[in-house]
C-alpha positions as CSV (number, residue, x, y, z in Angstrom):
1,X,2.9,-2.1,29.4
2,X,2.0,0.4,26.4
3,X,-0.8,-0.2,24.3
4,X,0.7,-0.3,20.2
5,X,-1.9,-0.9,18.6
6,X,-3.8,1.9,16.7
7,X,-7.0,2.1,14.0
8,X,-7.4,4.2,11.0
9,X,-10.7,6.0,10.4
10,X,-10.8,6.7,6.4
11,X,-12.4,9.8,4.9
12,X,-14.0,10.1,1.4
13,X,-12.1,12.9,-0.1
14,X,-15.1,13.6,-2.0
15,X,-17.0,14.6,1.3
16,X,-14.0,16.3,3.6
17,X,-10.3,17.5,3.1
18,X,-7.9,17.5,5.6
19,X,-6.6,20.8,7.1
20,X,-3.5,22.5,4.9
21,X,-0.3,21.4,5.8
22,X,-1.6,18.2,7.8
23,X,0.5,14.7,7.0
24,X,-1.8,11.8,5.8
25,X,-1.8,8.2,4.8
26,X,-3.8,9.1,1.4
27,X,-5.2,6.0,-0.4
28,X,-4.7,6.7,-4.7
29,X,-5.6,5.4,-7.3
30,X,-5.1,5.2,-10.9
31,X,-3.2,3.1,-13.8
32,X,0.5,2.3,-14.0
33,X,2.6,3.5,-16.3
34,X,-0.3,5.6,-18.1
35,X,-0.6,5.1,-21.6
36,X,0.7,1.1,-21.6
37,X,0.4,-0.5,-24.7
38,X,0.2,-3.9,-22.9
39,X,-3.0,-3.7,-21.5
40,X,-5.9,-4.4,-23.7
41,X,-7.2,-0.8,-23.6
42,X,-3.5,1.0,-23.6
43,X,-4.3,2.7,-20.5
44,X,-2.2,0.3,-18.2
45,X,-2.6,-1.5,-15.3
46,X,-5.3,-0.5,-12.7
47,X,-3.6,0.5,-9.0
48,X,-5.5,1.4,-5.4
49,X,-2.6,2.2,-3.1
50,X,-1.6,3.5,0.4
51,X,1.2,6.8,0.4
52,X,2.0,9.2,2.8
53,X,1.6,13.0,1.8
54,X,0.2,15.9,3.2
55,X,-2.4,18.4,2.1
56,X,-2.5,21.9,1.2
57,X,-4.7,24.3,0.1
58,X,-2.0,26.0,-2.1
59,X,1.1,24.2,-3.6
60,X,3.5,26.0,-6.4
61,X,5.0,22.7,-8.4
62,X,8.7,23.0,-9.5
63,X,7.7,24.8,-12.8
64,X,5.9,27.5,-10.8
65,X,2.1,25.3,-11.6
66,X,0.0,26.1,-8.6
67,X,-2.4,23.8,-7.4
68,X,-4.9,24.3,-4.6
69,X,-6.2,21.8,-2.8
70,X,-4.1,19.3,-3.1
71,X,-2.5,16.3,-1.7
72,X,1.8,16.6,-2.0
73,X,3.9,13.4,-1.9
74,X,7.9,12.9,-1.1
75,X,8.6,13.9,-4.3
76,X,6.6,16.7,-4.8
77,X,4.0,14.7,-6.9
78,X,0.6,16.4,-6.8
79,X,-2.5,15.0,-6.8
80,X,-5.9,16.0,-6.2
81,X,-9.0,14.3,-4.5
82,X,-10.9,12.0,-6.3
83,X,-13.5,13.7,-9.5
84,X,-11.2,16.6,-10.0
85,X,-8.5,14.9,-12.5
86,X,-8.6,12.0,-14.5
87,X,-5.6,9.6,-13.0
88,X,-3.9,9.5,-10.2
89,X,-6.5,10.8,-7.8
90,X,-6.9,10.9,-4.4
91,X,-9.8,8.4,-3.2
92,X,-9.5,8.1,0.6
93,X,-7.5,9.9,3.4
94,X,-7.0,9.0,7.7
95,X,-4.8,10.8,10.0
96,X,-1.4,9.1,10.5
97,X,-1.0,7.2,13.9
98,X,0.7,8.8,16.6
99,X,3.6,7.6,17.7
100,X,4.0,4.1,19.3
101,X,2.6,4.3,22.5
102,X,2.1,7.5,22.9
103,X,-0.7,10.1,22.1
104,X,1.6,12.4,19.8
105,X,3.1,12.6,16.8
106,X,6.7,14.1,17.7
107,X,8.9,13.7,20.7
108,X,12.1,16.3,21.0
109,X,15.2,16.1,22.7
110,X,15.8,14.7,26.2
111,X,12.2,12.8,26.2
112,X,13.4,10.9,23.1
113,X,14.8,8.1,24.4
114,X,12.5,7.3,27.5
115,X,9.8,7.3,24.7
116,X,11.7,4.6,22.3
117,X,12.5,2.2,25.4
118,X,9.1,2.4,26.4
119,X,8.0,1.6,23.0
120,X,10.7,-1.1,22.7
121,X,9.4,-2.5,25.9
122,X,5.9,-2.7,24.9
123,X,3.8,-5.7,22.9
124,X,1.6,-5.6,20.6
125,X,-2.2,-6.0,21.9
126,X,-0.9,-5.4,25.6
């Protein structure tokens, strides 16, 4: 059987930065919505949360801002590692996991669906 189970290894983005155009599981931080009046201090509620995104060293925002070295989202929200904004910051980042059972992150074509029944045959801890 096929071995599922993987571990992430987490990086201080205040010590190392991925390499550009690499997907991550980047761990943020910062308060939601900004600028709350219903916390006690108005800044809202404190978050530490897990996103993927990937990292570039240069990234042109939809009004034409360019950012370098930063961490992109879905939705093309930028953020940057942690000590070089204020909010929203970047704390942590780890390699996504390959794929289940395998030691790669993308399978094409014909070897796609050998690799999902092996995975679909697999358990857990096995």
């Amino acid at each position: 059987m096929t071995h599922l189970n993987t571990q992430v290894t987490w990086v201080d983005a205040r010590e190392r930065l991925p390499e550009s155009g690499v997907p991550v599981a980047a761990a943020i931080t910062g308060r939601y919505p900004a600028g709350s009046a219903d916390s006690e201090n108005g800044l809202g509620e404190a978050f530490w949360l897990v996103r993927p995104m990937y990292f570039t060293t240069l990234h042109f925002s939809e009004d034409g801002t360019e950012h370098r070295n930063c961490f992109v989202d879905s939705d093309g929200y930028v953020r940057l590692p942690y000590g070089l904004a204020d909010n929203d910051t970047v704390t942590h980042w780890a390699e996504l996991p390959t794929l289940p059972g395998m030691t790669t992150h993308l399978v094409l074509g014909e070897d796609v669906q050998p690799a999902l029944e092996n995975a679909w045959r697999a358990r857990p801890g096995t």
